[in-house]
MARLOVO-589383 format. One record per residue (C-alpha): residue in one letter; x, y, z; residue number from 1. Coordinates in nm, 3 decimals, m for minus. Example, Ala and Ser with C-alpha at 12.3 -4.5 7.8 and 13.67 -1.06 7.14 Angstrom:
2
[rec A,[1.230,m0.450,0.780],1]
[rec S,[1.367,m0.106,0.714],2]
***
This chain:
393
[rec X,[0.000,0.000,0.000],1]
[rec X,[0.313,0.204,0.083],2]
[rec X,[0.483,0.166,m0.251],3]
[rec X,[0.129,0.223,m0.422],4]
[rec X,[0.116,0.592,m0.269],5]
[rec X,[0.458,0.667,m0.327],6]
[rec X,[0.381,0.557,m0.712],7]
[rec X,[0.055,0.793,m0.682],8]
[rec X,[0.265,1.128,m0.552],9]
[rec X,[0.556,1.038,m0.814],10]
[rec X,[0.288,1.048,m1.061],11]
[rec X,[0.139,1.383,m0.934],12]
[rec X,[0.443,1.548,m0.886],13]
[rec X,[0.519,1.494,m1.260],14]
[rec X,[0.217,1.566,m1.434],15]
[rec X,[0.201,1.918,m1.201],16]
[rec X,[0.565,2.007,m1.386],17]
[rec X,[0.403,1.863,m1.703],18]
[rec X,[0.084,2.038,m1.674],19]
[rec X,[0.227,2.361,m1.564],20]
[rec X,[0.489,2.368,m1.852],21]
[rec X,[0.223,2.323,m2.107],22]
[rec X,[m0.015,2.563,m1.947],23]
[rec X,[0.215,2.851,m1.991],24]
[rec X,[0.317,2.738,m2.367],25]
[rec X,[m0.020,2.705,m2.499],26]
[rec X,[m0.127,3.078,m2.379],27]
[rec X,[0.137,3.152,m2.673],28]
[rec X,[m0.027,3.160,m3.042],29]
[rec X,[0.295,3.183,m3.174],30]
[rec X,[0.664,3.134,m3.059],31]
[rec X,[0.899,3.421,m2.944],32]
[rec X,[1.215,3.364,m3.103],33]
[rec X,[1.363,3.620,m3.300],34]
[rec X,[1.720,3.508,m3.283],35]
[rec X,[1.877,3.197,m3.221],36]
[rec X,[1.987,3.105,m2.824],37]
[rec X,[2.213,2.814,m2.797],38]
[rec X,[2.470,2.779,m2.472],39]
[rec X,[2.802,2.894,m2.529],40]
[rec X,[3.056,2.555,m2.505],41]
[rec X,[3.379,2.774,m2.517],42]
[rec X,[3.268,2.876,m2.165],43]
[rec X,[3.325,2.507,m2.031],44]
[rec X,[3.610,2.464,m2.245],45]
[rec X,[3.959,2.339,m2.086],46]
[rec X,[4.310,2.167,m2.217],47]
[rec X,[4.438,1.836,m2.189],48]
[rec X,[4.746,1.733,m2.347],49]
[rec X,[4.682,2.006,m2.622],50]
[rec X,[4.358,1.874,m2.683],51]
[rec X,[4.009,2.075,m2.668],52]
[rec X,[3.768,1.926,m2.438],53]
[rec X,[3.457,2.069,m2.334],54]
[rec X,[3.332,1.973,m1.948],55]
[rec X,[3.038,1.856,m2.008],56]
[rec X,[2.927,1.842,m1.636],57]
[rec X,[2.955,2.216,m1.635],58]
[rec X,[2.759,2.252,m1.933],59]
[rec X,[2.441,1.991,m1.804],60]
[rec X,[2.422,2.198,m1.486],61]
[rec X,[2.296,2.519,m1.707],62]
[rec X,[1.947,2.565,m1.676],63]
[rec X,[1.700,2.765,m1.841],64]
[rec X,[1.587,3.018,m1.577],65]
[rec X,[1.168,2.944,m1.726],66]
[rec X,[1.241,2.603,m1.624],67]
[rec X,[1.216,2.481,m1.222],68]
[rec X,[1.501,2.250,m1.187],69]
[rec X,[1.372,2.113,m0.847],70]
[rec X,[1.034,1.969,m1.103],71]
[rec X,[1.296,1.875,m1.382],72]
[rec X,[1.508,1.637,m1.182],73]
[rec X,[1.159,1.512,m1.050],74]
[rec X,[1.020,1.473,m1.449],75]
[rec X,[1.352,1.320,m1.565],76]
[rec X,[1.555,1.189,m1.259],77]
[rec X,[1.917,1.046,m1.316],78]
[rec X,[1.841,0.709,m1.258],79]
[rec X,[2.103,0.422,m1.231],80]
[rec X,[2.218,0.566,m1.595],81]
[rec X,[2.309,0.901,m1.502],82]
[rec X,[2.081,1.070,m1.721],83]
[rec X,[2.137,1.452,m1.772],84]
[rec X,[1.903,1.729,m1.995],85]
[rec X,[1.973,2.020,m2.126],86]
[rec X,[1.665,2.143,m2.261],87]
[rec X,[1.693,2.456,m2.557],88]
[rec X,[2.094,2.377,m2.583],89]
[rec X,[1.985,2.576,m2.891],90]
[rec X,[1.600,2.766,m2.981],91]
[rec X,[1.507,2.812,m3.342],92]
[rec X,[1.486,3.117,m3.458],93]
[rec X,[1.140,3.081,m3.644],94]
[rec X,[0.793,3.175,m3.565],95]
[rec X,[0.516,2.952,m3.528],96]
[rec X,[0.191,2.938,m3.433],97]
[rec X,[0.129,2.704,m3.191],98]
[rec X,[m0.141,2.452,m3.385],99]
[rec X,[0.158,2.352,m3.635],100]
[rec X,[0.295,2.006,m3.629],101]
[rec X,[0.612,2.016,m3.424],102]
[rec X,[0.831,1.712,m3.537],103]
[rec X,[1.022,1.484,m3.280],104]
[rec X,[1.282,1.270,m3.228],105]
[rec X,[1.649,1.210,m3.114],106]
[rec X,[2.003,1.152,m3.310],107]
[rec X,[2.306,1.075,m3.266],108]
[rec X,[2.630,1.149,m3.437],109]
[rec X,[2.596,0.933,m3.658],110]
[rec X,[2.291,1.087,m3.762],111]
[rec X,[2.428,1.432,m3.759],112]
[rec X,[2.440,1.483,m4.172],113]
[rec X,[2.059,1.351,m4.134],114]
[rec X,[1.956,1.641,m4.023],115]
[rec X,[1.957,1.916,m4.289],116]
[rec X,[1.783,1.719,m4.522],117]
[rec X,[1.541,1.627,m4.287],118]
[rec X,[1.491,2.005,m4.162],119]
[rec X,[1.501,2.081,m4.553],120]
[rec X,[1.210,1.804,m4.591],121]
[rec X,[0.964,1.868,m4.303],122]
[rec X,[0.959,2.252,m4.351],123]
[rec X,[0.825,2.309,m4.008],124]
[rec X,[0.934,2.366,m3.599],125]
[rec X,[1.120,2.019,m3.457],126]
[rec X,[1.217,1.922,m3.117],127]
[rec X,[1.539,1.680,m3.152],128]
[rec X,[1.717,1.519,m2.911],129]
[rec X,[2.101,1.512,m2.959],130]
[rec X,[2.273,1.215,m2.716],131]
[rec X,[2.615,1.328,m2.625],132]
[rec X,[2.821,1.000,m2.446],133]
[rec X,[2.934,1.035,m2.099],134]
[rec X,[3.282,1.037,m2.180],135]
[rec X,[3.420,1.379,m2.201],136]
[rec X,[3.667,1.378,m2.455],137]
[rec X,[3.448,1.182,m2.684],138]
[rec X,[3.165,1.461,m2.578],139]
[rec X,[3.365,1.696,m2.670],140]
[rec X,[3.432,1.569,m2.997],141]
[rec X,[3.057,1.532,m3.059],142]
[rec X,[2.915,1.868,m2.909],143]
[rec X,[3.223,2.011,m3.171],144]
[rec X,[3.071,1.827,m3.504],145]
[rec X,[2.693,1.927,m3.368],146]
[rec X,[2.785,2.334,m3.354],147]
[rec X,[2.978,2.247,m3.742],148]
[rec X,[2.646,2.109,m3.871],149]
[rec X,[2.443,2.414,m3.728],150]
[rec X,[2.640,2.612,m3.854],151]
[rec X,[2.669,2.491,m4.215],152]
[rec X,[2.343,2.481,m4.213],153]
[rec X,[2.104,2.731,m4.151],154]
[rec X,[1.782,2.623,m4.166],155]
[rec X,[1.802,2.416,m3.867],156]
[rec X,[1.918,2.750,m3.652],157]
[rec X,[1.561,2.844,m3.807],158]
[rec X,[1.400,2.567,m3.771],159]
[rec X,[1.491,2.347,m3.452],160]
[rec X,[1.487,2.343,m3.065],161]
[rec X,[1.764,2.108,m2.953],162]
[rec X,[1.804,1.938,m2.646],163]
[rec X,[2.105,1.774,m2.508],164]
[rec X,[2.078,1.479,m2.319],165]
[rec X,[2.367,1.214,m2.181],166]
[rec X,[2.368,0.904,m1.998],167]
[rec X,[2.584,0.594,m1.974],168]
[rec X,[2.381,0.360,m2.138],169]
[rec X,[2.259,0.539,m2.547],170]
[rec X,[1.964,0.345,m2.534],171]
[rec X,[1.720,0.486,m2.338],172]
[rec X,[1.535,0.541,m2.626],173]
[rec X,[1.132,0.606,m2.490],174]
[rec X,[1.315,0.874,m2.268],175]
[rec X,[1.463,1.069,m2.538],176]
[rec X,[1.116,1.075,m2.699],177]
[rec X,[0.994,1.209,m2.377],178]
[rec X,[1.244,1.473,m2.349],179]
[rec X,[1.201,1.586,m2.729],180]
[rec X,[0.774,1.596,m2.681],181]
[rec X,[0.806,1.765,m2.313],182]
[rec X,[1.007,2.025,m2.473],183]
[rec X,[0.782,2.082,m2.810],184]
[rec X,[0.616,2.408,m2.840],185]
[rec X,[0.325,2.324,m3.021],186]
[rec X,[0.011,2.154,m2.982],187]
[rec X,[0.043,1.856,m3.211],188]
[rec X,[0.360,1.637,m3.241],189]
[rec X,[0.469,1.381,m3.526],190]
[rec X,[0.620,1.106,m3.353],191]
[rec X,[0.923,1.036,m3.626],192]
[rec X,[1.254,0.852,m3.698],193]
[rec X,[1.582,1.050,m3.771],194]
[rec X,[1.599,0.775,m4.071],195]
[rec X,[1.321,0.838,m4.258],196]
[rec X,[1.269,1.116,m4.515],197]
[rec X,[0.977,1.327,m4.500],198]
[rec X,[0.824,1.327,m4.880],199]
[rec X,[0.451,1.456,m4.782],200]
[rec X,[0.338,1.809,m4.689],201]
[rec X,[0.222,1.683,m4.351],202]
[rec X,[0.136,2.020,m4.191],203]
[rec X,[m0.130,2.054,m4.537],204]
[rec X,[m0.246,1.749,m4.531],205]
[rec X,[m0.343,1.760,m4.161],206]
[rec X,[m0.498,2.073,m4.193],207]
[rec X,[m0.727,1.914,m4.475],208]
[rec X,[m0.761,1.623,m4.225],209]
[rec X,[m0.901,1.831,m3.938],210]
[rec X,[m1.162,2.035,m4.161],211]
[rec X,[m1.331,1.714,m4.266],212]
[rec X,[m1.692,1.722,m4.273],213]
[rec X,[m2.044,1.464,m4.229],214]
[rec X,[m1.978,1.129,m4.122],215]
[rec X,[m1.538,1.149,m4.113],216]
[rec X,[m1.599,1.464,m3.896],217]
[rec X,[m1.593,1.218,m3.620],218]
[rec X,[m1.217,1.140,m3.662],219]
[rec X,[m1.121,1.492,m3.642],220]
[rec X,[m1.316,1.550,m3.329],221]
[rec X,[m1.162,1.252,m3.162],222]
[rec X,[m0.804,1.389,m3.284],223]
[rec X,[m0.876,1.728,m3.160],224]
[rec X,[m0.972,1.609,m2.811],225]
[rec X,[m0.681,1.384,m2.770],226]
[rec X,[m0.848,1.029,m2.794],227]
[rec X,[m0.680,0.934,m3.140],228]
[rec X,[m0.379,0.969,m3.327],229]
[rec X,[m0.324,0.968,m3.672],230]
[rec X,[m0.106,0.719,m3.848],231]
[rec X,[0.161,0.780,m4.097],232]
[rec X,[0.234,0.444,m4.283],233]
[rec X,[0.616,0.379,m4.350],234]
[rec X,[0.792,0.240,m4.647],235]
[rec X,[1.103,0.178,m4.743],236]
[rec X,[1.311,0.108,m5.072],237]
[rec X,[1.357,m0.249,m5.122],238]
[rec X,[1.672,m0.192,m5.274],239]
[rec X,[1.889,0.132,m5.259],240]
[rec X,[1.972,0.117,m5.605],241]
[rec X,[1.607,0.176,m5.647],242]
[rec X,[1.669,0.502,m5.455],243]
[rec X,[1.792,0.743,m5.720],244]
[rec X,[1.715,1.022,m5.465],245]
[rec X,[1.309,0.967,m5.556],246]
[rec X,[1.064,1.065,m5.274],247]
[rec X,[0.675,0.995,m5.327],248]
[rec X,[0.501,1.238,m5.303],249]
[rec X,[0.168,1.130,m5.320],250]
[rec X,[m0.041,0.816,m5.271],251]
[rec X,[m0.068,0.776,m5.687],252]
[rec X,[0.336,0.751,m5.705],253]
[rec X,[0.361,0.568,m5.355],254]
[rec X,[0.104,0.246,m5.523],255]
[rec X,[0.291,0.246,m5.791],256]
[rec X,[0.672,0.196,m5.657],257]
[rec X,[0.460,m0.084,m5.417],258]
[rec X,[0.293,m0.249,m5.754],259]
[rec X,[0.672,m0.265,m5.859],260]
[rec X,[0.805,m0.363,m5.533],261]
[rec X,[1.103,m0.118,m5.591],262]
[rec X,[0.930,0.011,m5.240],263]
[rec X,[0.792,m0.207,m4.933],264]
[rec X,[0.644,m0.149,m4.594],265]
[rec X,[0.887,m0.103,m4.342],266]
[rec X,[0.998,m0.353,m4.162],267]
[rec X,[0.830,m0.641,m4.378],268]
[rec X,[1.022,m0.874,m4.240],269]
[rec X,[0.855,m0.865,m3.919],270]
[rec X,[0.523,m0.821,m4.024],271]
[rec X,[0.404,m0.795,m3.650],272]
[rec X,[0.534,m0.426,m3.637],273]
[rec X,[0.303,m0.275,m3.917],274]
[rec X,[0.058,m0.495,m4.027],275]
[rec X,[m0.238,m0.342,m3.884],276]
[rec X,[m0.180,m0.043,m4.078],277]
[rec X,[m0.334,m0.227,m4.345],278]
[rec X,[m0.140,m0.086,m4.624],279]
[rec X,[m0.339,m0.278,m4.855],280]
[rec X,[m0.651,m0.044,m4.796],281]
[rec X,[m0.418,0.264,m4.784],282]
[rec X,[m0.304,0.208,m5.106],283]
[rec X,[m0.651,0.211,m5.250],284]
[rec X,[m0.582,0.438,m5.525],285]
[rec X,[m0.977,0.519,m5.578],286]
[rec X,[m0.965,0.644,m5.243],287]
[rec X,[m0.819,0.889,m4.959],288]
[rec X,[m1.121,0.818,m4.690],289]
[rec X,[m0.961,0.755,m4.370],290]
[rec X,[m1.019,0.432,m4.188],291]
[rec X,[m0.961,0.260,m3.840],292]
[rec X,[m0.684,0.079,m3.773],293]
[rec X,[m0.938,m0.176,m3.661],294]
[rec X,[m0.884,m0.318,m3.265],295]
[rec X,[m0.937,m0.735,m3.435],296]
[rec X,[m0.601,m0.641,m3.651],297]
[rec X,[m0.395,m0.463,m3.346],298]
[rec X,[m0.032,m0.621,m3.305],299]
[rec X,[0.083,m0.587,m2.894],300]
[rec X,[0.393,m0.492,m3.060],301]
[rec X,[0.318,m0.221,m3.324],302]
[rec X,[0.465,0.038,m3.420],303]
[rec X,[0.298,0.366,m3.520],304]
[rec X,[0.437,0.681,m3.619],305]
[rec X,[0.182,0.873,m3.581],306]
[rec X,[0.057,1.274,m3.520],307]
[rec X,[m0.107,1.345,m3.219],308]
[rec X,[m0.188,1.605,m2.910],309]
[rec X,[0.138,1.713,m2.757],310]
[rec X,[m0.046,1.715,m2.372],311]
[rec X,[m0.235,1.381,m2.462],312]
[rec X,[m0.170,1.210,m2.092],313]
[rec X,[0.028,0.851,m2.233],314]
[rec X,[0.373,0.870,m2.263],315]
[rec X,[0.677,0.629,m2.377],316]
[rec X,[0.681,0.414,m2.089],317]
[rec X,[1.067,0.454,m2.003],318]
[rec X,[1.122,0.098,m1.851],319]
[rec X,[1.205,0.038,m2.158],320]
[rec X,[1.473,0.043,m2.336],321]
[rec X,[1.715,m0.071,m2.664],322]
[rec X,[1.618,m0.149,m3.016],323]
[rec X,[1.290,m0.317,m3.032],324]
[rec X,[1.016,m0.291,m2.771],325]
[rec X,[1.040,0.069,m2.710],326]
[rec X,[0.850,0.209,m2.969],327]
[rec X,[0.608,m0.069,m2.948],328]
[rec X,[0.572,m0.031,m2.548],329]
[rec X,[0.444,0.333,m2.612],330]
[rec X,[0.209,0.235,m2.911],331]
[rec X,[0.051,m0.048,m2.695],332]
[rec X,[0.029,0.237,m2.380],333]
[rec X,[m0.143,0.481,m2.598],334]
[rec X,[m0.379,0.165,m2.752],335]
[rec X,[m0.476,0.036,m2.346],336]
[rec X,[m0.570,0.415,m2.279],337]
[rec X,[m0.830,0.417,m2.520],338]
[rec X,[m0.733,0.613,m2.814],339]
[rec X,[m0.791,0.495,m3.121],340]
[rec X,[m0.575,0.508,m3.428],341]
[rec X,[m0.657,0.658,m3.783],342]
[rec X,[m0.514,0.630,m4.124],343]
[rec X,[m0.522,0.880,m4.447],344]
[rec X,[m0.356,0.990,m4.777],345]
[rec X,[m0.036,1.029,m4.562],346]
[rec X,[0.273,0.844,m4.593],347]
[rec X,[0.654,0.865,m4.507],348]
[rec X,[0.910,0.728,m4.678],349]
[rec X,[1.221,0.561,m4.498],350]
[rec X,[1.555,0.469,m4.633],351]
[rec X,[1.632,0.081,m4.630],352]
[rec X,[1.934,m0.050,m4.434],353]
[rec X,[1.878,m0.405,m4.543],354]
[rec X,[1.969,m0.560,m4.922],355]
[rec X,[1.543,m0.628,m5.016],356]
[rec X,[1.256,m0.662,m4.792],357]
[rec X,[1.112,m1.012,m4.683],358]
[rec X,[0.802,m0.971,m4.877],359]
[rec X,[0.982,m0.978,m5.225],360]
[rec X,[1.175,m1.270,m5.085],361]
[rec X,[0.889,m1.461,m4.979],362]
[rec X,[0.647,m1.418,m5.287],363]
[rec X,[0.980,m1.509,m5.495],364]
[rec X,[0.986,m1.839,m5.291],365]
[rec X,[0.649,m1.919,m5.198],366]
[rec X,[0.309,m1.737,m5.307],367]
[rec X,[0.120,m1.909,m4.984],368]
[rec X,[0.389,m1.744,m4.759],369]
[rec X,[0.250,m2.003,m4.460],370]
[rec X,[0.521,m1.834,m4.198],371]
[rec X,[0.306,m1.493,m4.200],372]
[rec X,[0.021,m1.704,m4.210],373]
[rec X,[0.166,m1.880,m3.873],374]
[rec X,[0.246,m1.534,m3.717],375]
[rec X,[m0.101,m1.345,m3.826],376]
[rec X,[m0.289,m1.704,m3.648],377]
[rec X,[m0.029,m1.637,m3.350],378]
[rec X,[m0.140,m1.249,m3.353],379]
[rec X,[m0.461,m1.303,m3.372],380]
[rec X,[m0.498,m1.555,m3.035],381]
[rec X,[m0.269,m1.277,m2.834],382]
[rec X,[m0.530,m0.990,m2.970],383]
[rec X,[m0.788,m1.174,m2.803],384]
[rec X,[m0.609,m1.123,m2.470],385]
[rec X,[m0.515,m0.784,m2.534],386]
[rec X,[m0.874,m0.649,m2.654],387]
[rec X,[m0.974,m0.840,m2.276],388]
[rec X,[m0.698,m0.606,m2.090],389]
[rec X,[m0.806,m0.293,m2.243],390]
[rec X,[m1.210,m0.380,m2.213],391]
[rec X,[m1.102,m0.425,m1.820],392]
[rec X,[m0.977,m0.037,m1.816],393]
***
């Protein structure tokens, strides 16, 4: 009963930060940055052996005097990984009003030369997450390539809010999400991955989403008040010779690539991770209605990338961690809530690290494919006890 309560005020204590943070962004219409704030890392530079470093204790201990660091090491404590935020290590320098799409996710250097394509691409306010490691003089070397990307490039000075985060372990993955959403200052967010390449006006299309009218008003109203999300299927190129720097624009282009299978749904060879998308229907060409991601198809471990309310109350469930069930964890959290997931003429496009998807494999070897038919009979036995846990809420 002890532990329950302590759970309870832990929980309070958070969504008071939370709640108060958001509070005070959303009275803003638009965003007041005129020029572009970023810490200073010459100030917590020092020598060693005539080498630059940067001490990057120094630098995590800044804090942004708006922010109440007493509720911050509360929201995201250190844990046994010694996690560390810097929120606004940089602001953007661009106006927005606050009912854009605010794009998030998290990179690391080896993502770095992702990112002005992918500011270039989206066209609109993000929230990334840069890891630094815990080890100064490869920190150093890190924070030094990150201010040589920004700037090279200035669109993401315009464009981006980033936040620097460190830990011993990289893989804290749903926390990083966390960070990047708590730290969004806009209303909706478009959960993302630094991999992919957004080919779609998303900020358009949503807007033509949300003034639907008749019977797919509903949708909209269920988006708007924080009980849905809307999906964004994935693809990726089966083969990157297939590439040629081509990015789909539009559902007519997307069907075809598919038809051709120069481009696949992502991750086909674990069809448990985007099947219920149904990309089948979504690919209707005679067609942009939106449709359910119906409850009977749900995988436990799906994974949606997806635009939603920034202040919806679900978030990545931080237990876990590493390549895999993260991204799943939080798509089966939002699911048990209750909100509902929708799909439309939207699409991203990712950028295959494999040599061909499984599907093209499969249909090559055998039309009947009976191992998906084994998993979608596995699936469909574990939905039953899923639908019962969520029925029970």
């Amino acid at each position: 009963m002890k532990r329950r309560t302590r759970d309870w005020v832990a929980t309070l204590v958070i969504a008071a930060f939370l709640f108060a943070f958001f509070t005070t962004r959303s009275r803003q219409t638009t965003i007041n940055a005129n020029t572009t704030q970023y810490y200073d890392t010459r100030a917590h530079e020092y020598i060693v052996n005539g080498e630059k470093r940067i001490n990057t204790t120094s630098l995590f201990e800044q804090q942004d005097a708006s922010l109440d660091s007493r509720l911050m090491r509360k929201a995201f404590p250190k844990t046994v990984y010694d996690v560390k935020i810097l929120p606004f290590f940089q602001r953007k320098r661009k106006t927005y009003h606050a009912e854009t799409i605010t794009l998030i996710t998290w990179v690391t250097t080896d993502r770095f030369h992702k990112l002005p394509k992918l500011v270039q691409g989206f066209r609109g306010p993000m929230s990334i997450v840069v890891y630094i490691p815990s080890d100064e003089q490869t920190a150093s070397t890190h924070l030094q390539e990150l201010e040589q990307v920004i700037a090279a490039n200035p669109s993401i000075s315009d464009h981006v809010d980033i936040h620097l985060v460190t830990a011993t372990r990289l893989s804290l993955h749903n926390r990083w999400r966390n960070v990047a959403r708590a730290f969004a200052t806009t209303e909706w967010v478009l959960l993302w991955d630094a991999d992919f390449e957004p080919c779609t006006d998303y900020q358009e299309a949503f807007e033509r989403f949300r003034r639907m009218s008749g019977s797919k008003r509903e949708w909209a109203n269920r988006l708007e008040a924080g009980n849905a999300a809307l999906v964004i299927p994935s693809f990726e190129w089966v083969d990157p010779k297939h590439d040629h720097g081509l990015c789909p624009r539009g559902k007519e282009e997307l069907a075809k690539h598919y038809e051709a299978m120069t481009i696949d749904a992502f991750e086909s060879e674990n069809p448990r991770l985007s099947h219920a998308t149904n990309y089948a229907r979504f690919l209707q060409r005679s067609t942009d209605e939106p449709y359910e991601v119906e409850i009977d198809d749900f995988e436990f471990v799906y994974e949606v990338y997806a635009i939603f309310r920034q202040n919806i109350d679900v978030w990545a469930d931080e237990r876990f961690a590493g390549f895999g069930p993260d991204r799943s964890a939080f798509t089966a959290s939002m699911w048990l809530s209750g909100m509902d997931f929708v799909a439309d003429g939207l699409a991203l496009q990712g950028k295959l690290h494999r040599e061909a998807g499984n599907r093209v494999r499969e249909i090559c070897k055998d039309p009947t494919m009976p191992l998906l038919e084994r998993d979608m009979m596995r699936l469909s036995m574990a939905s039953v006890v899923v639908q019962d846990s969520r029925n029970r809420i």
